[in-house]
GUFIKOL-810828 format. One record per atom (N, C-alpha, C, CB): z, y, x; atom name; residue number from 1; residue in three letters. Coordinates in steps of 0.05 Angstrom, whole numbers, always signed. Glycine has a CB too. Example, Ala and Ser with C-alpha at 12.3 -4.5 7.8 and 13.67 -1.06 7.14 Angstrom:
NODE     up  north   east atom  nr rest
NODE   +156   -114   +264    N   1  ALA
NODE   +156    -90   +246   CA   1  ALA
NODE   +156    -66   +264    C   1  ALA
NODE   +181    -89   +226   CB   1  ALA
NODE   +142    -45   +257    N   2  SER
NODE   +143    -21   +273   CA   2  SER
NODE   +157     +1   +258    C   2  SER
NODE   +114    -12   +282   CB   2  SER
END
This chain:
NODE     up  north   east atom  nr rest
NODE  -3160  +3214  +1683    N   1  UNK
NODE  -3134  +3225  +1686   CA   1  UNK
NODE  -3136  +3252  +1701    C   1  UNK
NODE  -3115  +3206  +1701   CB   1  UNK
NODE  -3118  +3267  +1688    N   2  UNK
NODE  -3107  +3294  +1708   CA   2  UNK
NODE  -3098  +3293  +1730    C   2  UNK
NODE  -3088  +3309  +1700   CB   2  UNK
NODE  -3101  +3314  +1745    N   3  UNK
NODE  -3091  +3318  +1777   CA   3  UNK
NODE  -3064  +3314  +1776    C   3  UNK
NODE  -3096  +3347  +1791   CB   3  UNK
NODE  -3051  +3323  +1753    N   4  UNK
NODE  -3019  +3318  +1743   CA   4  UNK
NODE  -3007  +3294  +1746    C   4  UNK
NODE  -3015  +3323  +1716   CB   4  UNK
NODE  -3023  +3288  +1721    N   5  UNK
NODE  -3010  +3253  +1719   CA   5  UNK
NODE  -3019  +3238  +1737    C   5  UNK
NODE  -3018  +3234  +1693   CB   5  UNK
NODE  -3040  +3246  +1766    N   6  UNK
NODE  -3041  +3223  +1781   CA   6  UNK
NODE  -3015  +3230  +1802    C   6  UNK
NODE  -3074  +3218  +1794   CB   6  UNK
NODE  -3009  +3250  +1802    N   7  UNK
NODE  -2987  +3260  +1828   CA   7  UNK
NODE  -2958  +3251  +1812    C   7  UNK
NODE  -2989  +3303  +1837   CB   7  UNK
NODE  -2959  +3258  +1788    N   8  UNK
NODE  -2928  +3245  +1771   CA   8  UNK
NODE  -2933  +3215  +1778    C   8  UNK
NODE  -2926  +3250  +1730   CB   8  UNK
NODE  -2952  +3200  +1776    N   9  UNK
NODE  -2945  +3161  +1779   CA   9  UNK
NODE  -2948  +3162  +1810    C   9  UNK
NODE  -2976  +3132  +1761   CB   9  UNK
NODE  -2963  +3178  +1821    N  10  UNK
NODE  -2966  +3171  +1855   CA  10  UNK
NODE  -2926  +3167  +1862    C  10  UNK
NODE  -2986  +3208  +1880   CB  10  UNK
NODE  -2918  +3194  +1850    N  11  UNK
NODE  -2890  +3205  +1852   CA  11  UNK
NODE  -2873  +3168  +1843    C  11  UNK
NODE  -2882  +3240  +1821   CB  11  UNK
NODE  -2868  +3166  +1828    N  12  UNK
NODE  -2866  +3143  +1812   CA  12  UNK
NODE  -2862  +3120  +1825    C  12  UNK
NODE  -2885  +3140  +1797   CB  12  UNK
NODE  -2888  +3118  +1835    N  13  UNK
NODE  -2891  +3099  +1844   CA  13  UNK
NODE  -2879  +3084  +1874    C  13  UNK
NODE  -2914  +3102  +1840   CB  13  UNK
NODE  -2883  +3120  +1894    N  14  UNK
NODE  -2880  +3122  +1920   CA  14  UNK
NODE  -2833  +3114  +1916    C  14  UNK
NODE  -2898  +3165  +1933   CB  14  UNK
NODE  -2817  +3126  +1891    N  15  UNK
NODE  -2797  +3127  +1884   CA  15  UNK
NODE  -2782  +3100  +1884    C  15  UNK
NODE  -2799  +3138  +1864   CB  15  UNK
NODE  -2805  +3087  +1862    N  16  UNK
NODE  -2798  +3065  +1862   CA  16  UNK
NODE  -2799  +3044  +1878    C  16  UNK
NODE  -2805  +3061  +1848   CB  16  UNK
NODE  -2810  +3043  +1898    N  17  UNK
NODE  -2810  +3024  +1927   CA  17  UNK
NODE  -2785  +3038  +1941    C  17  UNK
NODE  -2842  +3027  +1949   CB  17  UNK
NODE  -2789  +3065  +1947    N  18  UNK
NODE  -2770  +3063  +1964   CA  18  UNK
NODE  -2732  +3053  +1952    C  18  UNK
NODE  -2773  +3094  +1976   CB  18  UNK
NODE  -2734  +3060  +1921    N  19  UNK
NODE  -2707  +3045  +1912   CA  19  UNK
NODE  -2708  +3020  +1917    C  19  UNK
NODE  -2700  +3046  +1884   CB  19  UNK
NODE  -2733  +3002  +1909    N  20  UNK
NODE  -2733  +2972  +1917   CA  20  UNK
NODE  -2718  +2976  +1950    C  20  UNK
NODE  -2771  +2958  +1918   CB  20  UNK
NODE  -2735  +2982  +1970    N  21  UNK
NODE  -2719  +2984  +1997   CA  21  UNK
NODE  -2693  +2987  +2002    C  21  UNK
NODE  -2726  +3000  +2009   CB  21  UNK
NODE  -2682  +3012  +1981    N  22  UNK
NODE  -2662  +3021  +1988   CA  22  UNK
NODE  -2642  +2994  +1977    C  22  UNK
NODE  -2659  +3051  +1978   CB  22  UNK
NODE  -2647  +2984  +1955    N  23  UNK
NODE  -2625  +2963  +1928   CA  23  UNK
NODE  -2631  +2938  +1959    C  23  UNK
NODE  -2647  +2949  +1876   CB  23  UNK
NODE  -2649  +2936  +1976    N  24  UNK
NODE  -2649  +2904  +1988   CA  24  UNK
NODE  -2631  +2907  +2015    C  24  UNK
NODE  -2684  +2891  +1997   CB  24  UNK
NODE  -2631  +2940  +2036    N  25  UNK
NODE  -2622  +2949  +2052   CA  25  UNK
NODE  -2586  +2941  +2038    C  25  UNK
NODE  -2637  +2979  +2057   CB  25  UNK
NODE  -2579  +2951  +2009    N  26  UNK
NODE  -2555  +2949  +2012   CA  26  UNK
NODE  -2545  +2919  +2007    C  26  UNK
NODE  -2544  +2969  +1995   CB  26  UNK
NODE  -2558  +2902  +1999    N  27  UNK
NODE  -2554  +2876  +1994   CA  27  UNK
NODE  -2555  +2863  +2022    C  27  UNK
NODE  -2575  +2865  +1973   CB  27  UNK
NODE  -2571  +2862  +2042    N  28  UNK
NODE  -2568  +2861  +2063   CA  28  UNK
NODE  -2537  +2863  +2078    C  28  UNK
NODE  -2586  +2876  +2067   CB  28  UNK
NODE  -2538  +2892  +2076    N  29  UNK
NODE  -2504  +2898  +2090   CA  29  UNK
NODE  -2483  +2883  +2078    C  29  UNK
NODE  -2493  +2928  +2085   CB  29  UNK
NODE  -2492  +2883  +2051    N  30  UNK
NODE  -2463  +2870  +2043   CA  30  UNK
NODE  -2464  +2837  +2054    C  30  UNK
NODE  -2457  +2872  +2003   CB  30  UNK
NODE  -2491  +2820  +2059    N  31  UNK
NODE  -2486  +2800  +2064   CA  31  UNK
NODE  -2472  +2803  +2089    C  31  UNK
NODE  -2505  +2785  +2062   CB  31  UNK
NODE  -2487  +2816  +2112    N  32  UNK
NODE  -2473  +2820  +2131   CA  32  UNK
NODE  -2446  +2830  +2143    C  32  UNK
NODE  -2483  +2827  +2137   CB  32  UNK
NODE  -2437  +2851  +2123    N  33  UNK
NODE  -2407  +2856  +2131   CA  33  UNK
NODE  -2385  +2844  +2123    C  33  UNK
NODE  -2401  +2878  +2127   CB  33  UNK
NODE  -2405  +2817  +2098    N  34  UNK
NODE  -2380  +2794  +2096   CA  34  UNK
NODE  -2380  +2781  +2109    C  34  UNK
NODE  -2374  +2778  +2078   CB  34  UNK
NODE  -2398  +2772  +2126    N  35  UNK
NODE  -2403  +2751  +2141   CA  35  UNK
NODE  -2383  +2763  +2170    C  35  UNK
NODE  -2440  +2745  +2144   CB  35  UNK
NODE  -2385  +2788  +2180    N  36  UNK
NODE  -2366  +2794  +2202   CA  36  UNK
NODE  -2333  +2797  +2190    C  36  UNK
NODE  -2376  +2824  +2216   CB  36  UNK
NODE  -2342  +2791  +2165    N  37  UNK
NODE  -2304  +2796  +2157   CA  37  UNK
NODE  -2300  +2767  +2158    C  37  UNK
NODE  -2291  +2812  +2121   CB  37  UNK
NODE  -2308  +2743  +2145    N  38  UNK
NODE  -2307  +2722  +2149   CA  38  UNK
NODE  -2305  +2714  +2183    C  38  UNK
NODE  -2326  +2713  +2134   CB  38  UNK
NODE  -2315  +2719  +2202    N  39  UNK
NODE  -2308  +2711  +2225   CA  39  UNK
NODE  -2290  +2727  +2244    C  39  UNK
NODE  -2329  +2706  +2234   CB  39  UNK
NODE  -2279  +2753  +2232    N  40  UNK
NODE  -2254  +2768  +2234   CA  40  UNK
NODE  -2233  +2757  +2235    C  40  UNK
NODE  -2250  +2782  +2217   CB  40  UNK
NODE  -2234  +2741  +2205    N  41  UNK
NODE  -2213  +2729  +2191   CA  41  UNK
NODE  -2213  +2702  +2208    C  41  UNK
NODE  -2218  +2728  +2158   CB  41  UNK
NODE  -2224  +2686  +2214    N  42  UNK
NODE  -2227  +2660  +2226   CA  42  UNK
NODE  -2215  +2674  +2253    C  42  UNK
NODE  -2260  +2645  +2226   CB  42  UNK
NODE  -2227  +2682  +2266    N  43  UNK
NODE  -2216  +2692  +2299   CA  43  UNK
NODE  -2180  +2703  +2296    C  43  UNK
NODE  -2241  +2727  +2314   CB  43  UNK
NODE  -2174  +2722  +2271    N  44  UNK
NODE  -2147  +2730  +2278   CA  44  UNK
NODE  -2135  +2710  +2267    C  44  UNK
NODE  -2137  +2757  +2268   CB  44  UNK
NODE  -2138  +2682  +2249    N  45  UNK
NODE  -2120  +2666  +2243   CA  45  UNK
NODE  -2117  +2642  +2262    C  45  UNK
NODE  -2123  +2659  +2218   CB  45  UNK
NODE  -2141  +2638  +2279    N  46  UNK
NODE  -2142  +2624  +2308   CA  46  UNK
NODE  -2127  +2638  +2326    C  46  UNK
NODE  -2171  +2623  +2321   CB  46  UNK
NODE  -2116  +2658  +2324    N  47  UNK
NODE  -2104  +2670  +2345   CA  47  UNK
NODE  -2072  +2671  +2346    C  47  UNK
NODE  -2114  +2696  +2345   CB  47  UNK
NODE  -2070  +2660  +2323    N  48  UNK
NODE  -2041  +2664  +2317   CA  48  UNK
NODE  -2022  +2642  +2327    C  48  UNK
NODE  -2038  +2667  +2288   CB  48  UNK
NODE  -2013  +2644  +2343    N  49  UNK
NODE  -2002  +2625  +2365   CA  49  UNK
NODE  -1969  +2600  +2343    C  49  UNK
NODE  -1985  +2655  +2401   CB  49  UNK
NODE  -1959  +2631  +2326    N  50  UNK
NODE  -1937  +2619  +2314   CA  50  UNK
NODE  -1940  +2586  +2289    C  50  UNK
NODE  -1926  +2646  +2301   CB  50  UNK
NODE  -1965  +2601  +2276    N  51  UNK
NODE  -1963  +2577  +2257   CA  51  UNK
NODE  -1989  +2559  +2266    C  51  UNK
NODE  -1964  +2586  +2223   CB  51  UNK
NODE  -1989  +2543  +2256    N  52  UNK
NODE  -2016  +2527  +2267   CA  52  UNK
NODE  -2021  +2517  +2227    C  52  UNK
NODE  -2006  +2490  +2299   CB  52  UNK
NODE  -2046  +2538  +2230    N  53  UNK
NODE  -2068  +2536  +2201   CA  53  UNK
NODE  -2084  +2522  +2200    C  53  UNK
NODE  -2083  +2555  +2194   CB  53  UNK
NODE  -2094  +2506  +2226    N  54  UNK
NODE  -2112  +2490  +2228   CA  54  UNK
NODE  -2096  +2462  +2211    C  54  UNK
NODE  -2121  +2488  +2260   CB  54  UNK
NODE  -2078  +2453  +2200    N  55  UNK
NODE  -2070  +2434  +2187   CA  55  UNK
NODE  -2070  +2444  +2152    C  55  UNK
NODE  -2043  +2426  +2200   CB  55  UNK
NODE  -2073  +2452  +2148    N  56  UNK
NODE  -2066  +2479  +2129   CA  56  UNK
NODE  -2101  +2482  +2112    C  56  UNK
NODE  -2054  +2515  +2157   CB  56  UNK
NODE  -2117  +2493  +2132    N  57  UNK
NODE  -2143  +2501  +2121   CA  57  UNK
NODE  -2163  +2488  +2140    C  57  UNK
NODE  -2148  +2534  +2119   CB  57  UNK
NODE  -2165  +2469  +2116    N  58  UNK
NODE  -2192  +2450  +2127   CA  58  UNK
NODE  -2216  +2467  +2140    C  58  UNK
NODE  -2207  +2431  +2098   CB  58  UNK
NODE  -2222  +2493  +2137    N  59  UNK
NODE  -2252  +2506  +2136   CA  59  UNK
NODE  -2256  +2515  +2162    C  59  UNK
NODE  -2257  +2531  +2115   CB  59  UNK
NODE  -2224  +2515  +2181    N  60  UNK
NODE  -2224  +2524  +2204   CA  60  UNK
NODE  -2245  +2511  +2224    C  60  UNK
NODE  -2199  +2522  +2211   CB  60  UNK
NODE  -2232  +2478  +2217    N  61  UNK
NODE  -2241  +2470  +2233   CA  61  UNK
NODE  -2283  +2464  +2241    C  61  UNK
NODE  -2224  +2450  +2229   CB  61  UNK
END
């Protein structure tokens, strides 16, 4: 092989990992920023003094 085509697949190659990284970094966040919306959502409907949800949505408890 040419000096070319080894720097085009090095290129390629070095590309393609870092998209792997980048596609797992965003899969990551999204687990995580549902997971803080889910306990958002649990804390502001625990908070709500007027109705009582805890009879309402089994998941509270």
């Amino acid at each position: 092989m040419d000096e070319q085509t080894k720097r085009r697949l090095r290129h390629i190659r070095d590309a393609t990992e870092v998209n792997m990284r980048h596609k797992q970094d965003l899969a990551r966040n999204s687990v995580e920023r549902h997971e803080r919306a889910r306990v958002q959502i649990k804390s502001e409907v625990m908070e709500n003094k007027n109705i009582n949800y805890c009879k309402h949505m089994k998941w509270l408890n």
